[in-house]
FITI-940943 format. One record per atom (N, C-alpha, C): x, y, z; residue in three letters. Coordinates in nm, 2 decimals, always signed. Each point is the difference from the previous one (the first is absolute). Example, Ala and Ser with C-alpha at 12.3 -4.5 7.8 and 13.67 -1.06 7.14 Angstrom:
@px:+1.32; py:-0.57; pz:+0.78; resn:Ala
@px:-0.09; py:+0.12; pz:+0.00; resn:Ala
@px:+0.09; py:+0.12; pz:+0.00; resn:Ala
@px:-0.04; py:+0.11; pz:-0.07; resn:Ser
@px:+0.09; py:+0.11; pz:+0.00; resn:Ser
@px:-0.08; py:+0.11; pz:+0.08; resn:Ser
***
This chain:
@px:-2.17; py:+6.34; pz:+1.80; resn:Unk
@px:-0.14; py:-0.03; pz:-0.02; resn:Unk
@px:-0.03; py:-0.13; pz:+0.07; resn:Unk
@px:+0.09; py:-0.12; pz:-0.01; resn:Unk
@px:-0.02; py:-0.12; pz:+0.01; resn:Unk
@px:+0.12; py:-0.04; pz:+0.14; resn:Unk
@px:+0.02; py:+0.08; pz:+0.06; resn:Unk
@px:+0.13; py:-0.01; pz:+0.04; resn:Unk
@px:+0.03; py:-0.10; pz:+0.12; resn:Unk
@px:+0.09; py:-0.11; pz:+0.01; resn:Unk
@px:-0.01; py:-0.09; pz:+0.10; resn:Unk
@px:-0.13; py:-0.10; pz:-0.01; resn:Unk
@px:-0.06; py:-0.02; pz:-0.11; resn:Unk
@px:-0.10; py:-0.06; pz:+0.03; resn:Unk
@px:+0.04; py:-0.15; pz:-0.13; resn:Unk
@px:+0.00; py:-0.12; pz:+0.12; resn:Unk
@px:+0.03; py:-0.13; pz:-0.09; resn:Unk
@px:-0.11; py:-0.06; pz:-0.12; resn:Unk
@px:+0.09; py:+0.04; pz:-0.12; resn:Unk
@px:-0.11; py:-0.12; pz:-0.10; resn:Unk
@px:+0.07; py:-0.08; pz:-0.07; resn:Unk
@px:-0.08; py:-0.10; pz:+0.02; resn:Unk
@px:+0.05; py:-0.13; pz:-0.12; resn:Unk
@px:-0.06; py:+0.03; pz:-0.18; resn:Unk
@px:+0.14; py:-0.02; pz:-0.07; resn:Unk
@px:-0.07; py:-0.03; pz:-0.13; resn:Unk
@px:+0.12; py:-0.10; pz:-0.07; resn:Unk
@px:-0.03; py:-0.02; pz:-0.11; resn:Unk
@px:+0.03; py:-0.06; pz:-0.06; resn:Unk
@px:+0.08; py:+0.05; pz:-0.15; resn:Unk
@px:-0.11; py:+0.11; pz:-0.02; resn:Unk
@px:-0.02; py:+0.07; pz:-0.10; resn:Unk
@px:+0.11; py:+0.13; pz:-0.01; resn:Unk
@px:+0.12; py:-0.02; pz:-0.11; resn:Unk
@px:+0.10; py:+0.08; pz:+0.00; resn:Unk
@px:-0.01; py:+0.13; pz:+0.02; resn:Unk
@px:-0.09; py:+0.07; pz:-0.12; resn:Unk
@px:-0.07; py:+0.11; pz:+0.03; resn:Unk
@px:-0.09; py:+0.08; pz:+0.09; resn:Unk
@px:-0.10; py:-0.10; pz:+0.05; resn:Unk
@px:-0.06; py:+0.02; pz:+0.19; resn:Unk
@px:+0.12; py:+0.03; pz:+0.05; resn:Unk
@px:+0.09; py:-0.12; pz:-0.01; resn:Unk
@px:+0.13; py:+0.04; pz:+0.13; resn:Unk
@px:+0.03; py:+0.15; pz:-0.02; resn:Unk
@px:+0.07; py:+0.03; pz:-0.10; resn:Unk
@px:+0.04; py:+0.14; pz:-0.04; resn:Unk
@px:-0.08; py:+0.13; pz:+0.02; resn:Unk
@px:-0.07; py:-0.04; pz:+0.00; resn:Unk
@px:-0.15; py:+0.11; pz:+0.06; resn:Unk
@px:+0.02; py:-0.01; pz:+0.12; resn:Unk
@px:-0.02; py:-0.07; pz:+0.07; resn:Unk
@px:-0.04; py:+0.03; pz:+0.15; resn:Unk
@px:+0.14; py:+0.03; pz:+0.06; resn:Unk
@px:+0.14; py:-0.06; pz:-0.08; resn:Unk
@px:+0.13; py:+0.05; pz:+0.07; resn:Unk
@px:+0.00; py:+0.14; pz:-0.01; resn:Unk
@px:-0.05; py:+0.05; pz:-0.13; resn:Unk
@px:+0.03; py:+0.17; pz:-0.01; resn:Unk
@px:-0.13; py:+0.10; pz:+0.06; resn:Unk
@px:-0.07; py:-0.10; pz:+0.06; resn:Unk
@px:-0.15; py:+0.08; pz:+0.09; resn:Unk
@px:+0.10; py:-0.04; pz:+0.19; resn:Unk
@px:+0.13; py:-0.05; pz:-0.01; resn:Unk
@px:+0.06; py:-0.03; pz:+0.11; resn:Unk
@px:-0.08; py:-0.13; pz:+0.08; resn:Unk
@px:-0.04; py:-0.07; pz:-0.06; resn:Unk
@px:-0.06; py:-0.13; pz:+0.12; resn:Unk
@px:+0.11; py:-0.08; pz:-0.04; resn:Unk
@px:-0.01; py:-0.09; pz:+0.10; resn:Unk
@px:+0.07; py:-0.12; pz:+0.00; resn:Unk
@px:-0.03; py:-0.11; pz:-0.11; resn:Unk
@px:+0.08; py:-0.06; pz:-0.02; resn:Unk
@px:-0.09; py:-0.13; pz:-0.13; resn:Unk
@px:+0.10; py:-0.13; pz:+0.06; resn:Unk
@px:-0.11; py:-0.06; pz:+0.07; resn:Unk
@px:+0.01; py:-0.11; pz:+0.08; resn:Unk
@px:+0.00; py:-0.12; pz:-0.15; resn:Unk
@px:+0.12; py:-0.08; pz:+0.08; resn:Unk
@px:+0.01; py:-0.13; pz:-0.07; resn:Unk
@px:-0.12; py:-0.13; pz:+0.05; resn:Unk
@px:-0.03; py:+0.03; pz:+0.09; resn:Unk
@px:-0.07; py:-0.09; pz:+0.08; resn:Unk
@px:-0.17; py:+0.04; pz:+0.00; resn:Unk
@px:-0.04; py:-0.06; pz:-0.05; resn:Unk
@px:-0.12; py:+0.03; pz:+0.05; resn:Unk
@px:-0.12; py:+0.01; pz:+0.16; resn:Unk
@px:+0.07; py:-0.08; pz:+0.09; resn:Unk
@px:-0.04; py:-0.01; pz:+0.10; resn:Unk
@px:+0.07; py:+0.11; pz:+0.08; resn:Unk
@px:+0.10; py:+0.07; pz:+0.00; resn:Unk
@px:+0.06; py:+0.10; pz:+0.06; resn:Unk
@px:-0.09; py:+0.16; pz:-0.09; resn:Unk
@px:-0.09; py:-0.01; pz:-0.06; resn:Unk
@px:-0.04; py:+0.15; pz:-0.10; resn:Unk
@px:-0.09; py:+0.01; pz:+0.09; resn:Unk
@px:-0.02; py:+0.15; pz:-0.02; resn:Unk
@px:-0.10; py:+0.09; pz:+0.05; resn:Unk
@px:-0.10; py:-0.05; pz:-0.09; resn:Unk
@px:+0.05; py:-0.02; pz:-0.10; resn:Unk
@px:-0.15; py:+0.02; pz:-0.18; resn:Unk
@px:+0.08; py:-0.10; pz:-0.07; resn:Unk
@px:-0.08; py:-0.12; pz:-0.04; resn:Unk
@px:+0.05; py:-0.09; pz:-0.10; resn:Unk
@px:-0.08; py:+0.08; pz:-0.12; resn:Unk
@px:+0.08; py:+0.04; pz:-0.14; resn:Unk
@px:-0.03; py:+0.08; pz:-0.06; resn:Unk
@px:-0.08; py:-0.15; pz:-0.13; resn:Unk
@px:+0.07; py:-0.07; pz:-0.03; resn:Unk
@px:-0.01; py:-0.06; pz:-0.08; resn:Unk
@px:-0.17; py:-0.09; pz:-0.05; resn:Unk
@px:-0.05; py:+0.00; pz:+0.14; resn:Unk
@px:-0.16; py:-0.06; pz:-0.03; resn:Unk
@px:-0.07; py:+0.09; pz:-0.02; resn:Unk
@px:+0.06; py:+0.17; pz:+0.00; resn:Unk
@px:-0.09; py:+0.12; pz:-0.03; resn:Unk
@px:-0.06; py:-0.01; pz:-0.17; resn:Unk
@px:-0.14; py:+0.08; pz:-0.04; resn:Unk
@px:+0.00; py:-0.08; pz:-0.15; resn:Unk
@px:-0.06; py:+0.15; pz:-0.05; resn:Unk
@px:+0.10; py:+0.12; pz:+0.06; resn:Unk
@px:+0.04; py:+0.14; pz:-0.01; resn:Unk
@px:+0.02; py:-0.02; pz:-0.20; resn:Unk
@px:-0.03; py:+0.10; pz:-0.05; resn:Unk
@px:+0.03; py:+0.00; pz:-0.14; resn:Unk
@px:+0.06; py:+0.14; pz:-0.01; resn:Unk
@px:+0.09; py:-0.02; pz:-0.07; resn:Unk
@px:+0.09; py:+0.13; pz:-0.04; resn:Unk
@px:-0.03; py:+0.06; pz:-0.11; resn:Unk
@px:-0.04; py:+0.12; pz:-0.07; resn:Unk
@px:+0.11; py:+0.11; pz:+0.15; resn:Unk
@px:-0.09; py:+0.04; pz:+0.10; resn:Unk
@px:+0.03; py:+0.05; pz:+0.07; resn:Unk
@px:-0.05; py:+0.03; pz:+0.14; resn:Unk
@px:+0.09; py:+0.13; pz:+0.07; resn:Unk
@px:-0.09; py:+0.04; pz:+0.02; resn:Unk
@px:+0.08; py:+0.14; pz:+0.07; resn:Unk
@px:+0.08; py:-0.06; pz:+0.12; resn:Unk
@px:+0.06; py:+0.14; pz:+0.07; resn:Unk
@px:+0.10; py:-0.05; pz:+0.10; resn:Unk
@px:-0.10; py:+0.01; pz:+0.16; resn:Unk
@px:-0.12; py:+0.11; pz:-0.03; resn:Unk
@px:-0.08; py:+0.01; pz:+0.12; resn:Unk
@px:-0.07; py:-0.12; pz:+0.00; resn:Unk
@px:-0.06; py:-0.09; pz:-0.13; resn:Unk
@px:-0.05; py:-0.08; pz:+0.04; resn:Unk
@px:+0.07; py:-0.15; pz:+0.04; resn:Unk
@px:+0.10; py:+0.03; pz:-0.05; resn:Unk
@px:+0.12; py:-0.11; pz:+0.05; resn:Unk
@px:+0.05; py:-0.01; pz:+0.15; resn:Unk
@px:-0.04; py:+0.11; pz:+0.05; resn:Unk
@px:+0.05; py:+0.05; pz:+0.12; resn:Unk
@px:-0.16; py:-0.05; pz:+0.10; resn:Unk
@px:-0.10; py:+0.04; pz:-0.02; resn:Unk
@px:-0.06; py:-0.03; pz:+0.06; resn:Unk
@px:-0.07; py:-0.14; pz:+0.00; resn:Unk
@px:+0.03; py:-0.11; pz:-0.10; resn:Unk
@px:+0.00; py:-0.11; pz:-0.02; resn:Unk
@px:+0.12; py:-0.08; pz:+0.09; resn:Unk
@px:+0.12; py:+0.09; pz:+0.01; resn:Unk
@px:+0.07; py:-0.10; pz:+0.13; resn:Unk
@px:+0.00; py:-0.01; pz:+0.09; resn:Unk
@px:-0.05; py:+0.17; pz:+0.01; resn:Unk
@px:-0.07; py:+0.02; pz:+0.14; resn:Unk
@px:-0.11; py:-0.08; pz:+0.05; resn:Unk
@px:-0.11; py:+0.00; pz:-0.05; resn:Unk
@px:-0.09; py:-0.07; pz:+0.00; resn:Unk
@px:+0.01; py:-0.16; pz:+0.06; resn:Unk
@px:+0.08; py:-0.06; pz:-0.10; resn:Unk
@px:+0.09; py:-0.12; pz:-0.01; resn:Unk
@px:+0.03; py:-0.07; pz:+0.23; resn:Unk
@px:+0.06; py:+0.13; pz:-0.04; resn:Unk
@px:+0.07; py:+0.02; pz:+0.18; resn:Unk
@px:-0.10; py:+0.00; pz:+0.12; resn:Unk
@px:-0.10; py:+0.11; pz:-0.12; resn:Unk
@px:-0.09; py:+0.00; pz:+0.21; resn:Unk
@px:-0.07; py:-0.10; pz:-0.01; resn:Unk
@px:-0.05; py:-0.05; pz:-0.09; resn:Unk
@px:-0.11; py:-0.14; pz:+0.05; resn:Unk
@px:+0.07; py:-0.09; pz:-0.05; resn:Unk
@px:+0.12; py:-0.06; pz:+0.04; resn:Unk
@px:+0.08; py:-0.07; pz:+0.03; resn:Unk
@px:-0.05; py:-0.10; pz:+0.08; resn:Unk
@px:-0.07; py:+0.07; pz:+0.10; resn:Unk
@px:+0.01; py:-0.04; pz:+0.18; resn:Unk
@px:-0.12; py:-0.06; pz:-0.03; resn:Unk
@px:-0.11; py:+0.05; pz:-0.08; resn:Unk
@px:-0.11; py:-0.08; pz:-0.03; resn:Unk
@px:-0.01; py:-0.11; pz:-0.06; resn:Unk
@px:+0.11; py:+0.00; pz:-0.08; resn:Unk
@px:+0.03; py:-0.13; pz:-0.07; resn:Unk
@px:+0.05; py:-0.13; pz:+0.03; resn:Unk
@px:+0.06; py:+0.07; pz:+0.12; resn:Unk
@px:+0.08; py:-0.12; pz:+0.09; resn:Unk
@px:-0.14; py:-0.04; pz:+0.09; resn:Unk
@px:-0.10; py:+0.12; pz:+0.04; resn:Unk
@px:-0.06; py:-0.05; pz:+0.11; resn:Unk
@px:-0.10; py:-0.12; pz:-0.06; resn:Unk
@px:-0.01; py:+0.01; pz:-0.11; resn:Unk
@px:-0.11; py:-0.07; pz:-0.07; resn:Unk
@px:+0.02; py:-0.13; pz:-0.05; resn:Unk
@px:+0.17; py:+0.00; pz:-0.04; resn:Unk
@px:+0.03; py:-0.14; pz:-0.06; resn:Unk
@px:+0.11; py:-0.07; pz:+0.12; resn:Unk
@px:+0.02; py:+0.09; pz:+0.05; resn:Unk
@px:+0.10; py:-0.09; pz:+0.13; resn:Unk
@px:+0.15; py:+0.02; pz:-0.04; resn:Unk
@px:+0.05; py:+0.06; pz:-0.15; resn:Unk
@px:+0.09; py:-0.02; pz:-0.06; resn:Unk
@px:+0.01; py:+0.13; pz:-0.08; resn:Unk
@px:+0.14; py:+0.03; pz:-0.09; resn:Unk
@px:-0.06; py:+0.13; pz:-0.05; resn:Unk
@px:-0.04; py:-0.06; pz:-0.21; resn:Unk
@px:-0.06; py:-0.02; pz:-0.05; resn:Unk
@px:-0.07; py:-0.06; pz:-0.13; resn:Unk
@px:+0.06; py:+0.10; pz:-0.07; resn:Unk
@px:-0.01; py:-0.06; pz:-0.15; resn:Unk
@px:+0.06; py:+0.04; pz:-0.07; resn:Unk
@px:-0.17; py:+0.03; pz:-0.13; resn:Unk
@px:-0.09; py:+0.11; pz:-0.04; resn:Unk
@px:-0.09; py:+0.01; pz:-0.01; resn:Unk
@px:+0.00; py:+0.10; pz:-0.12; resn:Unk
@px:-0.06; py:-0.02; pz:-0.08; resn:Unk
@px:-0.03; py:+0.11; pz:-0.15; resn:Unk
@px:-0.04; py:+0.12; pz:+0.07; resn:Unk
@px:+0.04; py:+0.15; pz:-0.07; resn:Unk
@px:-0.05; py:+0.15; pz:+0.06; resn:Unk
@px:-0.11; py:-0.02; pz:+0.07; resn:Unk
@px:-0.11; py:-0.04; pz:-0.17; resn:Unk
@px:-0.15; py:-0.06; pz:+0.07; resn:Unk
@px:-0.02; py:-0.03; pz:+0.11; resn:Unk
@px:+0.02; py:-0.16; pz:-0.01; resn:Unk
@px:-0.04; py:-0.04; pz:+0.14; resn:Unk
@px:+0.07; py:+0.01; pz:+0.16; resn:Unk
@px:+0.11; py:+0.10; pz:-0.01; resn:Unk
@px:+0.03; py:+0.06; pz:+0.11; resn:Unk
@px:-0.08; py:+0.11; pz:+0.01; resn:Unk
@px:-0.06; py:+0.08; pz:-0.06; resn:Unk
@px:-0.08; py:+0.15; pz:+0.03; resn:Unk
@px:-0.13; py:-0.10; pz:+0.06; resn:Unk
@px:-0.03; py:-0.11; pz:-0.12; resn:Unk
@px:-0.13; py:-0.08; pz:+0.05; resn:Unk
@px:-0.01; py:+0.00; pz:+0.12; resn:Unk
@px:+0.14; py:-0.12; pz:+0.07; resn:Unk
@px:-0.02; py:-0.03; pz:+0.11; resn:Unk
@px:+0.02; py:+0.08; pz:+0.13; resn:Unk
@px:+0.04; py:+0.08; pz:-0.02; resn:Unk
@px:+0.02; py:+0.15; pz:+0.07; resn:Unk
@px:-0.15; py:+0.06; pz:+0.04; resn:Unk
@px:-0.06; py:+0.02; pz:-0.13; resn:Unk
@px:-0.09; py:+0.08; pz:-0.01; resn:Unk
@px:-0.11; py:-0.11; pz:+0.12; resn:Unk
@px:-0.05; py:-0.08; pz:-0.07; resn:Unk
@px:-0.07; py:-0.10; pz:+0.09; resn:Unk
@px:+0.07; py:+0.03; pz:+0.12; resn:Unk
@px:+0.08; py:-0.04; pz:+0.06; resn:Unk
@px:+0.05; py:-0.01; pz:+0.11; resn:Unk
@px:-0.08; py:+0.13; pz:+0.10; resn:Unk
@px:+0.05; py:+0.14; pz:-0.07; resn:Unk
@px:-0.06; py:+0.11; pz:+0.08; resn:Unk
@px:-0.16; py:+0.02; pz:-0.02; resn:Unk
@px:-0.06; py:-0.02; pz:-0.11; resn:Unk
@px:-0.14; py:+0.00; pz:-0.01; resn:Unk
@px:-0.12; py:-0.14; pz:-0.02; resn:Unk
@px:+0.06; py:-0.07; pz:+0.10; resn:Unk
@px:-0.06; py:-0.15; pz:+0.00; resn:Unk
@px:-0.20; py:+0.03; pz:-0.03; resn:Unk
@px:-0.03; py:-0.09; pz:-0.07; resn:Unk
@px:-0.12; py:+0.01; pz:-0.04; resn:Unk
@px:-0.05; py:+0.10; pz:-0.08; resn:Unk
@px:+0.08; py:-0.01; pz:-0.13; resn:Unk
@px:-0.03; py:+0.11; pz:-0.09; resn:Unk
@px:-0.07; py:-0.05; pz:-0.12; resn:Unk
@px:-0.07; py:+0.05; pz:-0.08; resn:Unk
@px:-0.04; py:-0.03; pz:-0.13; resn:Unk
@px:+0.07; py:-0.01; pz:-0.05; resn:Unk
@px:-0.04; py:-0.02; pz:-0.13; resn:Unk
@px:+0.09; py:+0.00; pz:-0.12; resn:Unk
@px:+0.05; py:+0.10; pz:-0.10; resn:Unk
@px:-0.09; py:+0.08; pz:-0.01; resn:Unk
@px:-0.08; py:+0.13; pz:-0.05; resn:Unk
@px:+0.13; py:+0.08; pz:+0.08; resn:Unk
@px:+0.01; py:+0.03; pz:+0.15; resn:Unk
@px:+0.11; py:+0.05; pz:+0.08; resn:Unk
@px:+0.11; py:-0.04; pz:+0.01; resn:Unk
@px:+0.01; py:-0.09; pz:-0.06; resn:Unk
@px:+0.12; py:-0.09; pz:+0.02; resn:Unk
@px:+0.11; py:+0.04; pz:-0.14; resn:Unk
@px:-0.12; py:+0.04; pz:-0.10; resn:Unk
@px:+0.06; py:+0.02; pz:-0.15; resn:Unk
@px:+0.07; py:+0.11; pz:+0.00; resn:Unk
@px:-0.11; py:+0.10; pz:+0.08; resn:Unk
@px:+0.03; py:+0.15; pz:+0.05; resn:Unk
@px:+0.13; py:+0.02; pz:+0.04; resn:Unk
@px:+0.04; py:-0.06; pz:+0.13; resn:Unk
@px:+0.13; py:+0.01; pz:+0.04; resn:Unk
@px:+0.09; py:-0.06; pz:-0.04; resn:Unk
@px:+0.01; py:-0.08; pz:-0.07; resn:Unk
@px:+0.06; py:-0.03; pz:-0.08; resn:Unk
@px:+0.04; py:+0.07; pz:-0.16; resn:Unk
@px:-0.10; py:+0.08; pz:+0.02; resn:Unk
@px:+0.04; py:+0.11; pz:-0.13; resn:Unk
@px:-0.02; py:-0.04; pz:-0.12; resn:Unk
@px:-0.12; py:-0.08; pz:+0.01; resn:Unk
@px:-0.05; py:-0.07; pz:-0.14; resn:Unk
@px:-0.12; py:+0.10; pz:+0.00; resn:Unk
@px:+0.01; py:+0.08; pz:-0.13; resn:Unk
@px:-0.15; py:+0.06; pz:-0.02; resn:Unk
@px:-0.10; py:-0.02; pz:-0.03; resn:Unk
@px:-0.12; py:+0.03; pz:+0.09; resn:Unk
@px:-0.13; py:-0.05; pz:+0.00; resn:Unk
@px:-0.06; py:-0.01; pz:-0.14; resn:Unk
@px:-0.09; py:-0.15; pz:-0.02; resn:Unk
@px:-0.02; py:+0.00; pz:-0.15; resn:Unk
@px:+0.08; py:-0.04; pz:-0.11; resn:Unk
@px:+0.11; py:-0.02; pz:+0.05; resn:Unk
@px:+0.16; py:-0.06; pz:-0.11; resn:Unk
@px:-0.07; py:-0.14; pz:+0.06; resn:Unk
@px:-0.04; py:-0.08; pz:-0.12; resn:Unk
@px:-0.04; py:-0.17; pz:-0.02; resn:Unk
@px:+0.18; py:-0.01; pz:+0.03; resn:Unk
@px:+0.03; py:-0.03; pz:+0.13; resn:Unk
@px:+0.10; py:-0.09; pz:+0.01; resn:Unk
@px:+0.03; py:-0.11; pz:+0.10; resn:Unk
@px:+0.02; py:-0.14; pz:-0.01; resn:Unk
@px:+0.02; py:-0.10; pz:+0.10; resn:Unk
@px:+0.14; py:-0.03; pz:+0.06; resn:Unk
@px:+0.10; py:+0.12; pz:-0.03; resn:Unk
@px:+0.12; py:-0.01; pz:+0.11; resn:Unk
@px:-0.02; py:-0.03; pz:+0.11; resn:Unk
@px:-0.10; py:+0.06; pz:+0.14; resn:Unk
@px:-0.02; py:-0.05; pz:+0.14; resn:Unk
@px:-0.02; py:-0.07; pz:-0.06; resn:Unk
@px:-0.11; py:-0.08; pz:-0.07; resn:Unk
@px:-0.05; py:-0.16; pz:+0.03; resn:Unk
@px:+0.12; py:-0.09; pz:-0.02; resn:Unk
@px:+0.03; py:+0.02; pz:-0.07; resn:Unk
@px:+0.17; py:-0.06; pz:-0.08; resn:Unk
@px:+0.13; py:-0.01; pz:+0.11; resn:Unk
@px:-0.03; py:+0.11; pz:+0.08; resn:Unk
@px:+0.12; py:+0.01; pz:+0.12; resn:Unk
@px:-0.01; py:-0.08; pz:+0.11; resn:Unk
@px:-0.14; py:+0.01; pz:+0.02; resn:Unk
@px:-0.08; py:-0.07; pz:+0.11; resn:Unk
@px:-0.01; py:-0.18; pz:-0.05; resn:Unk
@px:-0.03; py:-0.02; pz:-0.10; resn:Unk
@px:+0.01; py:-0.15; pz:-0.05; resn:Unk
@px:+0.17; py:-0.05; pz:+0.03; resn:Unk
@px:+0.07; py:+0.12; pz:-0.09; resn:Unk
@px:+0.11; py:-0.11; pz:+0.06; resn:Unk
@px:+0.09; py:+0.01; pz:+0.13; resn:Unk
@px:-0.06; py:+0.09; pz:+0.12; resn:Unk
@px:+0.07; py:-0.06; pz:+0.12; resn:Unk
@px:-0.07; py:-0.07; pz:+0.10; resn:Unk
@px:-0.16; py:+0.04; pz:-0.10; resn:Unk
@px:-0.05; py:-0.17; pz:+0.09; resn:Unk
@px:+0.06; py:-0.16; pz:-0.02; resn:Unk
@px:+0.06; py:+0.05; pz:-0.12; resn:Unk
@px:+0.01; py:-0.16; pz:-0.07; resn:Unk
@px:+0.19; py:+0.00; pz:+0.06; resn:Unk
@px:+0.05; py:+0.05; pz:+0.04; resn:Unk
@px:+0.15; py:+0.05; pz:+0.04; resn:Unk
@px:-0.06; py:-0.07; pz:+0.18; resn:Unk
@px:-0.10; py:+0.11; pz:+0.11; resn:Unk
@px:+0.04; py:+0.00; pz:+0.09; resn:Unk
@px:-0.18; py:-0.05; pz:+0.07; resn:Unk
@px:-0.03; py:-0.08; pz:-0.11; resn:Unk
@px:-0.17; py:-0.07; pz:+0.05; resn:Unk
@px:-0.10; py:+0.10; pz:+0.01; resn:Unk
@px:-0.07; py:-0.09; pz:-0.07; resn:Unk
@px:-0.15; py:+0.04; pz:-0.02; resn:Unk
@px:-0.05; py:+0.14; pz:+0.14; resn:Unk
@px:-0.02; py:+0.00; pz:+0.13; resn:Unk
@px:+0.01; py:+0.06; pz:+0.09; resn:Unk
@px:+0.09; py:+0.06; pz:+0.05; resn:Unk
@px:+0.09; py:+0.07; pz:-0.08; resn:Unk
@px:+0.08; py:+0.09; pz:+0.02; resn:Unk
@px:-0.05; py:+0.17; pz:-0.07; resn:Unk
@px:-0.08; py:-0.02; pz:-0.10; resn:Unk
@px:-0.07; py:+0.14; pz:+0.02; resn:Unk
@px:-0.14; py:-0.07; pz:+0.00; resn:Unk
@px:-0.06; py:+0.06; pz:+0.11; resn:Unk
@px:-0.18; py:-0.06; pz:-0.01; resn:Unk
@px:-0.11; py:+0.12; pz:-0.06; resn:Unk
@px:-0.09; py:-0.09; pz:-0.07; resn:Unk
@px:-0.11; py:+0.10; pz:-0.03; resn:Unk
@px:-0.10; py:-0.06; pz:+0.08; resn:Unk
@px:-0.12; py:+0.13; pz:+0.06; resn:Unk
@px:-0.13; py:-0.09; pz:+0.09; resn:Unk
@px:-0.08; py:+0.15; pz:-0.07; resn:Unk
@px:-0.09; py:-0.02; pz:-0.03; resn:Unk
@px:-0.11; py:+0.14; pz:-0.05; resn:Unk
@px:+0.06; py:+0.09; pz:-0.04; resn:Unk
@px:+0.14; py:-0.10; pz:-0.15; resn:Unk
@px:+0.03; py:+0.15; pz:-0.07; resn:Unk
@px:+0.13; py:+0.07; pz:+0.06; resn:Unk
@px:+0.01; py:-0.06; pz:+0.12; resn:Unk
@px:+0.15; py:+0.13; pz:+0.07; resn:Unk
@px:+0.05; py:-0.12; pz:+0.02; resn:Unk
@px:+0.17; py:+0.10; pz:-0.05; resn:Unk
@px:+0.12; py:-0.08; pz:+0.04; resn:Unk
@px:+0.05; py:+0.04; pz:+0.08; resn:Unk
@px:+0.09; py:-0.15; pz:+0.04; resn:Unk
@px:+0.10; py:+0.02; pz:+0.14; resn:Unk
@px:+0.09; py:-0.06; pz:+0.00; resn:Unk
@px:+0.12; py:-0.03; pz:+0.06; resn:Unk
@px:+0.12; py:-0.09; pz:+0.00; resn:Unk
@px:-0.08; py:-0.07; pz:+0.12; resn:Unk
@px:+0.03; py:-0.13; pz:-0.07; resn:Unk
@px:-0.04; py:-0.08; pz:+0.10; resn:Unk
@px:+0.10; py:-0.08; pz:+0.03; resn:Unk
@px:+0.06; py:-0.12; pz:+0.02; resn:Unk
@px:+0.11; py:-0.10; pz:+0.03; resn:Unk
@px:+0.07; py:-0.03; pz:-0.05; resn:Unk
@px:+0.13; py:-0.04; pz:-0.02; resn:Unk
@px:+0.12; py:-0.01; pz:-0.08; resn:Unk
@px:-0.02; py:-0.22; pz:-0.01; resn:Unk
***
């Protein structure tokens, strides 16, 4: 399922999982495909969604690096966040919740809360708002 594909954990049980899905379980975190350990995944969890979470992990990888210069170490959240922004620069909020898969009308401030703290992580202008739409703006 997971096969050849490097992750770091820490976590005895993570390790054990992903050794018996056949991935690798990297000592190093700079050498993984997927540092598992800043994920803030809640168990249980199936294996499709486990699977498509390291997948995930893997392909916008490249965006992660392109954005921070390095590859960050980022909560589920605010990696889908920064992702999501990234492909749909100048989005509401309202859209933003959407894709993110927060249900319309659920009173909840997780974006705002995700967005507060990697501005305060990677400055103020690193996600910008101008009439309402967000965008990644500078590291």
């Amino acid at each position: 399922m997971l096969k050849d594909i490097k992750i770091y954990t820490t976590d005895k049980y993570w390790s054990q999982i992903f050794t018996d899905l056949g991935a690798v379980v990297s000592d190093n975190p700079n050498s993984a495909d997927v540092v598992f350990d800043d994920s803030d995944l809640d168990a249980p969890i199936s294996l499709l969604d486990l699977q498509r979470f390291i997948l995930d992990r893997i392909e916008n990888r490249d965006i992660i690096h392109q954005i921070f210069g390095a590859d960050v170490m980022l909560s589920n959240l605010q990696h889908k966040l920064v992702v999501c922004l990234y492909k749909n620069p100048d989005i509401n909020m309202r859209d933003l919740k959407k894709m993110l898969g927060i249900l319309p009308g659920v009173a909840s401030h997780v974006v705002e809360n995700a967005i507060y703290q990697l501005r305060k992580i990677y400055g103020r202008d690193f996600i910008q708002n101008g009439d309402g739409k967000y965008k990644i703006g500078r590291v």
